[in-house]
C-alpha positions as CSV (number, residue, x, y, z in Angstrom):
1,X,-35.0,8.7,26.4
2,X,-37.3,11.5,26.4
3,X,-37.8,14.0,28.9
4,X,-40.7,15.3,30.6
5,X,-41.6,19.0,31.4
6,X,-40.5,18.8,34.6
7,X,-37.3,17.8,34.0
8,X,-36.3,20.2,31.4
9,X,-37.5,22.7,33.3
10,X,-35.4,21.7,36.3
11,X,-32.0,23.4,36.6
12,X,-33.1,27.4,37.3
13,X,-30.5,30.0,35.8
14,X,-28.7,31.6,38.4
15,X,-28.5,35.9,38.2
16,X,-24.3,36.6,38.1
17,X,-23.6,38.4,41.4
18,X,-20.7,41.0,40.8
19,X,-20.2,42.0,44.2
20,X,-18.6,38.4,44.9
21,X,-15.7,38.6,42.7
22,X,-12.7,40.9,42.7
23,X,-12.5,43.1,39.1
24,X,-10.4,45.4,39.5
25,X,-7.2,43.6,39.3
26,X,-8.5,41.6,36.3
27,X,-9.1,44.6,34.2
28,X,-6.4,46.7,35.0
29,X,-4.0,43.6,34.0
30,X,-6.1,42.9,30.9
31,X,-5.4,46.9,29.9
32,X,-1.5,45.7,29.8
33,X,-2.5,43.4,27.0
34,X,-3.8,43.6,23.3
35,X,-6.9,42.8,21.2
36,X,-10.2,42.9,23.1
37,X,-8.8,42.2,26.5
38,X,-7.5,46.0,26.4
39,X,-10.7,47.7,24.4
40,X,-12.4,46.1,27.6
41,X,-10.0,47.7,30.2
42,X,-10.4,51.3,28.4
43,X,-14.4,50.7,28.5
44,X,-14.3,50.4,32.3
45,X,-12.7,53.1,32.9
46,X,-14.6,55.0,30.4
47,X,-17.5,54.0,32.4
48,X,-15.6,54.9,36.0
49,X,-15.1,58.6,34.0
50,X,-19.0,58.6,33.6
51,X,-19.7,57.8,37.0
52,X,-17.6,60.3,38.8
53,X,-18.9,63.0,37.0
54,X,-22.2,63.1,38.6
55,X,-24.6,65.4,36.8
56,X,-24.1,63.3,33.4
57,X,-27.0,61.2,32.9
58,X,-26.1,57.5,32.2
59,X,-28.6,55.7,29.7
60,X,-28.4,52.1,29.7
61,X,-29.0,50.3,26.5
62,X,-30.4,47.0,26.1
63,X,-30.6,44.7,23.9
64,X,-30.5,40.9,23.1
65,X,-31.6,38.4,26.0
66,X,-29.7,39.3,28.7
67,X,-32.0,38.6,31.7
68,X,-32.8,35.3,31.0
69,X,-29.1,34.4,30.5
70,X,-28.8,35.5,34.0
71,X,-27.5,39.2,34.0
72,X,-30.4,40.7,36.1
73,X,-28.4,41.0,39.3
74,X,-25.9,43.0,37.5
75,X,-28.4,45.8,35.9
76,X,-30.1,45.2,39.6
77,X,-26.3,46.4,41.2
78,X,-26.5,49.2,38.8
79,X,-30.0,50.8,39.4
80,X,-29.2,50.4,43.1
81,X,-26.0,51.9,43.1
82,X,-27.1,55.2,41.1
83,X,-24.8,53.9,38.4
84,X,-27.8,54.4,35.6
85,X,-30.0,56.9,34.8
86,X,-32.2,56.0,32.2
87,X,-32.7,52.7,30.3
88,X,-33.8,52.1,26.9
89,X,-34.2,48.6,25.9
90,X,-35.9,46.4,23.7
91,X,-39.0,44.3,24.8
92,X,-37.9,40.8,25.4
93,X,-35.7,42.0,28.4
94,X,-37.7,44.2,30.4
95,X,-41.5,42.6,30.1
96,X,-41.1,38.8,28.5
97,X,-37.8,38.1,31.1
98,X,-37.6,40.8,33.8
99,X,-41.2,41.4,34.4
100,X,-42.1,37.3,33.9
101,X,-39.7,36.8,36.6
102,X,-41.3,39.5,38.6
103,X,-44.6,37.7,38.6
104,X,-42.6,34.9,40.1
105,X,-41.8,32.5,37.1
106,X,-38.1,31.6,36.0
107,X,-35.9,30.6,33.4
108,X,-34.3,27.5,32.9
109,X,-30.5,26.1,31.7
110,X,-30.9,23.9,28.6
111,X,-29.3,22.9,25.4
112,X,-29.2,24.6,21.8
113,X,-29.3,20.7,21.4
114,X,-32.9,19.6,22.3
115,X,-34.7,18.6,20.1
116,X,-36.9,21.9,19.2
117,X,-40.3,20.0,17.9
118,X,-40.2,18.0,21.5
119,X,-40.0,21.2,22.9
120,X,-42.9,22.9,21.1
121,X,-45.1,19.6,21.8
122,X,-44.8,20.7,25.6
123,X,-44.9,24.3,25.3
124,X,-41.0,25.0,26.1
125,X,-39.8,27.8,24.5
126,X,-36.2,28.3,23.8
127,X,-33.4,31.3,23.6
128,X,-29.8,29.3,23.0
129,X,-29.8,27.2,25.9
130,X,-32.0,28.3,28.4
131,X,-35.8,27.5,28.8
132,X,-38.8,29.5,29.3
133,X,-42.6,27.7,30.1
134,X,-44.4,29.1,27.1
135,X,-48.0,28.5,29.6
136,X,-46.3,30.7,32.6
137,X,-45.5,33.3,29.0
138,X,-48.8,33.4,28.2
139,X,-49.9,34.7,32.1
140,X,-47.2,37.7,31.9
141,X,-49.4,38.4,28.6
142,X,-52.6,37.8,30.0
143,X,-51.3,40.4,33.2
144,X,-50.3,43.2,30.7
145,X,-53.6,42.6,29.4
146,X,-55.7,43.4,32.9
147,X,-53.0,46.0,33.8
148,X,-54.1,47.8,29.9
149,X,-57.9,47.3,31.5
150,X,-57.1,49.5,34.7
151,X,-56.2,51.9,33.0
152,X,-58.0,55.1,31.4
153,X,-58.2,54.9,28.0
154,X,-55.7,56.9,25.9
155,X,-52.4,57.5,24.4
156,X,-49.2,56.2,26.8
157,X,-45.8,56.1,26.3
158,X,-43.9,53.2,26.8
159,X,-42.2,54.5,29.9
160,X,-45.6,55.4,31.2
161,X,-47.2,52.0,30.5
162,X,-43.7,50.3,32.0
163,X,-44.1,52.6,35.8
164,X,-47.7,51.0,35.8
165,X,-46.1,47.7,35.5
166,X,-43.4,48.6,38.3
167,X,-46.5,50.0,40.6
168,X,-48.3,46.4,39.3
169,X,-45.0,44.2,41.0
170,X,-44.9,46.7,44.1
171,X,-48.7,45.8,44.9
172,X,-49.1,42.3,44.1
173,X,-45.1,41.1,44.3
174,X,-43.5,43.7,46.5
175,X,-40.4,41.8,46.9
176,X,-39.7,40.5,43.3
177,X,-35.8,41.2,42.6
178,X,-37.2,43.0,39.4
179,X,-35.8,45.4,36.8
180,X,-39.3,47.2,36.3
181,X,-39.9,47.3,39.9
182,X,-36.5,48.5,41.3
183,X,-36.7,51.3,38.5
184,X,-40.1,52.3,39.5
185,X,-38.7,53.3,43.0
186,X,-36.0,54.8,42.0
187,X,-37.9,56.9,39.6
188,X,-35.3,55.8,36.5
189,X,-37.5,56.3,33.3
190,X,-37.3,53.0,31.3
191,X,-38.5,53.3,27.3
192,X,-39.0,50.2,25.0
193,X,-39.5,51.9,21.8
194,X,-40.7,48.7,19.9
195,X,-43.0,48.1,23.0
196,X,-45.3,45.4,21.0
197,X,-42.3,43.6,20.3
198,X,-42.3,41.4,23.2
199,X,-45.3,39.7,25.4
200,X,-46.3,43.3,25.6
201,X,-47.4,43.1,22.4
202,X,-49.9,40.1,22.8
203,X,-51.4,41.3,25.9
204,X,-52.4,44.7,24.6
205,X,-53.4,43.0,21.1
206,X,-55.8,41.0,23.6
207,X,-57.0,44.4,25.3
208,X,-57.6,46.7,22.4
209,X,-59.6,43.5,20.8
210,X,-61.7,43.6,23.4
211,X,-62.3,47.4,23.8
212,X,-61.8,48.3,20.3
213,X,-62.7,51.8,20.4
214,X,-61.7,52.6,23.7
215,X,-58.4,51.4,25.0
216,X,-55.0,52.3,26.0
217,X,-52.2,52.4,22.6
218,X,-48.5,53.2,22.9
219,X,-47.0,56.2,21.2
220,X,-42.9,55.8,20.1
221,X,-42.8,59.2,19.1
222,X,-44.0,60.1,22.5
223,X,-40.9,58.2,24.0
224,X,-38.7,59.8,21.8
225,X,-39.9,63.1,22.5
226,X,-39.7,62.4,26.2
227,X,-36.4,61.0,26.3
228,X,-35.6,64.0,23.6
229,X,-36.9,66.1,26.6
230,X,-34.5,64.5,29.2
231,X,-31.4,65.1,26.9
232,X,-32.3,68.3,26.8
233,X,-32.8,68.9,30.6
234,X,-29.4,66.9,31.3
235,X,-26.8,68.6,29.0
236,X,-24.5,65.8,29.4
237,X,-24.9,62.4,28.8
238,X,-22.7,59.2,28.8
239,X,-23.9,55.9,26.6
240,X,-23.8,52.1,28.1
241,X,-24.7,50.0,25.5
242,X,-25.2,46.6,25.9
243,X,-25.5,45.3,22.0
244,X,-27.1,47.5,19.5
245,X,-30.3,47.2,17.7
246,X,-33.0,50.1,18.2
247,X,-32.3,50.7,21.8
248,X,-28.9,52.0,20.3
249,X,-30.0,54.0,17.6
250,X,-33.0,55.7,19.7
251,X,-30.9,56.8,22.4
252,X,-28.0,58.4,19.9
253,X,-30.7,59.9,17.9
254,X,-31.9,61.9,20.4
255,X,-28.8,64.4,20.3
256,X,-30.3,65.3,16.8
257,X,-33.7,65.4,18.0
258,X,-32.8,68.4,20.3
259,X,-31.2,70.3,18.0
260,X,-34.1,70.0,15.6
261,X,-36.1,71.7,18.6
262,X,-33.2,74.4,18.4
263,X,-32.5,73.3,22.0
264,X,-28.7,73.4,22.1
265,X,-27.1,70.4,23.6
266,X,-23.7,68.6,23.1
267,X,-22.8,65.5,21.7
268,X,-23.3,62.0,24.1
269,X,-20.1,63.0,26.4
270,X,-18.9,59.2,26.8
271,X,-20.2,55.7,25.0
272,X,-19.4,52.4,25.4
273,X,-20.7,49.8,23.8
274,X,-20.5,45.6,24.2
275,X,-21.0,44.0,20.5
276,X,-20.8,40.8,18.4
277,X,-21.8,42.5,15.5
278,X,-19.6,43.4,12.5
279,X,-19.2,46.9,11.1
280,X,-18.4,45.8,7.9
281,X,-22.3,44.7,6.6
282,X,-23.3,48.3,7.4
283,X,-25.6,47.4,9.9
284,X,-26.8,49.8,13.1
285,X,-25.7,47.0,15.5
286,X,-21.8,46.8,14.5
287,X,-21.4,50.3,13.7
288,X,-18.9,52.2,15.6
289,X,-19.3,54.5,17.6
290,X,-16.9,56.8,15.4
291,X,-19.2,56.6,12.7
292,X,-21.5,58.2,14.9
293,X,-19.7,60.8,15.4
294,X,-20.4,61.7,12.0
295,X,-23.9,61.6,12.3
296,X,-23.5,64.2,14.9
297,X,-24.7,61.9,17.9
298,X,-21.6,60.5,19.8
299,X,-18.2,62.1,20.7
300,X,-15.1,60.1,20.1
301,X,-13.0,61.2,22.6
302,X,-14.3,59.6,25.2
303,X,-15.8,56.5,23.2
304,X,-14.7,52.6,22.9
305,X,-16.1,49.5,20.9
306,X,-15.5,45.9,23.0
307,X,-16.4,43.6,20.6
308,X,-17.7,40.5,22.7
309,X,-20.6,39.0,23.7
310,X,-22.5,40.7,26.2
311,X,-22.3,38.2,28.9
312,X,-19.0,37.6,28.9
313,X,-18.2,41.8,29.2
314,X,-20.6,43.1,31.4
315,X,-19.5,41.7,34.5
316,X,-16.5,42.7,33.6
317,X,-17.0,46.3,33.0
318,X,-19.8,46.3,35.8
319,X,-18.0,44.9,38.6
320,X,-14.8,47.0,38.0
321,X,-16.8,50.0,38.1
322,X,-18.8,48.8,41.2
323,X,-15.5,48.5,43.4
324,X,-13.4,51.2,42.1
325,X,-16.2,53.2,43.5
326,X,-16.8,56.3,41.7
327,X,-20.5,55.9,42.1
328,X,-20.3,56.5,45.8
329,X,-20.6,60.5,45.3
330,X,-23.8,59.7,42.9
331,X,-27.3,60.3,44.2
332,X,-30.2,59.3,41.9
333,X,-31.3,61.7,39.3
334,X,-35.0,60.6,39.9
335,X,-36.0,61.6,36.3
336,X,-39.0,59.9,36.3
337,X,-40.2,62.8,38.1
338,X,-39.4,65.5,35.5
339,X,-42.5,64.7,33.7
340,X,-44.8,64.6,36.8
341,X,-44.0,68.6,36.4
342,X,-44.4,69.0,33.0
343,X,-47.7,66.4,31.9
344,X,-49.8,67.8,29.7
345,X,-53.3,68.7,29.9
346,X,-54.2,65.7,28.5
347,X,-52.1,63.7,31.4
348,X,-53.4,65.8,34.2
349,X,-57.3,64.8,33.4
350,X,-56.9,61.4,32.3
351,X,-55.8,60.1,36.0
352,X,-52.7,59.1,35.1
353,X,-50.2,59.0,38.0
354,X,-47.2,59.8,35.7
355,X,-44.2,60.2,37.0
356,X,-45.7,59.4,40.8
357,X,-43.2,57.9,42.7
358,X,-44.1,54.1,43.1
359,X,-42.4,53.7,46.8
């Protein structure tokens, strides 16, 4: 028996809550054990190390679909808890899942069973086995769109484009439990460096159609000079990385960007990163973070590979960190507000509240 729209789209996933469950205990037995039980132990307290020292800048990496599988809370517990500094992610996370649930919409458990044609004939769109209301997609494109419209005309970066979003949510949704609006006013920069890669994409396809020589365009090597610029400002730096893709690779890179500017910076201090992807293909994703070493990116003494699937770590690593504590002598970097001092000409006459705080 078919379903109907409503009834697929009943059964809302529910955002994993780390401050219910006790960690620590868990992981520091799993670090008695073997195999991937123990890489995960060392990771936390890897990450613990980053924490307590508390002028290293933390830079989350994202990638995958994560918020829709219900691990917003957790990067939510994060931001609040100055346990992240910066975030790099890819699209899908930040505007097509955190900022769609921002405007109020949700996602949905499911199947990788349904029957996918069904699905399309209602305009249910799938990730694994949750749900997504392709019609309630097409508003958070339609709202990048008219956010595009308001603003002057001209050349943003991502992370400039992603603080009008957060000051969008504060305005019209002021109590959305939202990634983009929780970073806004905390001032943590957030850079999608394949920005159209996501609902982004269509709503700013839809706004430079319709004001095709006048309209706002995103500039990647503008957020990879700026987060260049924040490595450079920092010194030290620590990696979370949350799968791999370019969200990996543009935040390693950017150790060799500042040496290109004969800025002299150290390797990432710590890195950590959560994969299912195999090394052996020679792909970025399973790459190890040993191999970046010699690229000149990543240190390896304070480095460790879990090879597991993101949803399964995470909580893991996250809650272990969030009670042992080490984050309780943190206050917020507020980098957002580096640029706010050093916009160029350009950014000063365009009205452009970069770097603005969004409280």
């Amino acid at each position: 028996m078919k379903q109907t729209k409503e009834q697929l789209l009943s059964k809302e996933v529910t955002h994993f809550d780390i401050k219910k469950f006790d960690f620590v205990s868990l992981v520091d037995a799993m670090g008695e054990t073997a195999f991937q039980a123990k890489n995960l132990s060392r990771a936390a307290k890897i990450y613990s190390q980053m924490l307590a020292e508390t002028q290293c800048g933390i830079i989350l990496c994202i990638a995958g679909s994560l918020v829709s599988a219900g691990m917003k809370q957790v990067i939510l517990d994060l931001i609040d808890n100055n346990m992240v500094d910066i975030i790099v992610s890819n699209g899908a996370n930040i505007v097509d899942q955190d900022f769609f649930e921002g405007l109020g919409f949700k996602h949905y458990q499911g199947s990788p069973h349904l029957d996918d044609q069904e699905l399309q004939s209602l305009a249910i769109d799938r990730i694994y086995d949750t749900l997504i209301n392709e019609d309630e997609l097409r508003i958070c494109d339609n709202t990048i769109a008219t956010i595009a419209n308001s603003l002057p005309p001209g050349v943003y970066s991502s992370r400039e484009f992603i603080y009008e979003m957060g000051r969008f949510l504060e305005k019209n949704h002021p109590n959305a439990q939202s990634i983009v609006l929780r970073a806004c006013q905390k001032n943590i920069p957030i850079f999608v460096p394949a920005f159209s890669d996501c609902s982004a994409g269509f709503g700013l396809v839809m706004h430079q159609m319709a004001s095709p020589k006048n309209h706002v365009s995103i500039d990647s090597v503008k957020d990879f000079r700026e987060l260049t610029q924040l490595k450079i400002n920092l010194k030290e730096t620590g990696l979370f990385m949350l799968g791999g893709g370019t969200p990996k690779n543009f935040a390693q890179d950017i150790v060799v960007a500042a040496e290109l500017l004969s800025a002299e910076v150290p390797l990432h201090k710590y890195a950590i990163q959560i994969t299912v992807a195999d090394e052996r293909d020679g792909a970025l994703s399973g790459s190890t973070l040993r191999e970046a070493c010699s690229w000149g990116k990543v240190s390896v003494v304070h480095e460790q590979m879990v090879f597991s699937e993101v949803t399964l770590a995470l909580p893991l690593i996250a809650g272990h960190a969030y009670q042992k504590g080490a984050w309780r002598h943190r206050q917020g970097l507020s980098l957002n507000r580096v640029f706010s001092t050093q916009s160029t000409d350009e950014d000063k006459t365009d009205g452009r509240m970069v770097g603005a705080t969004c409280a």
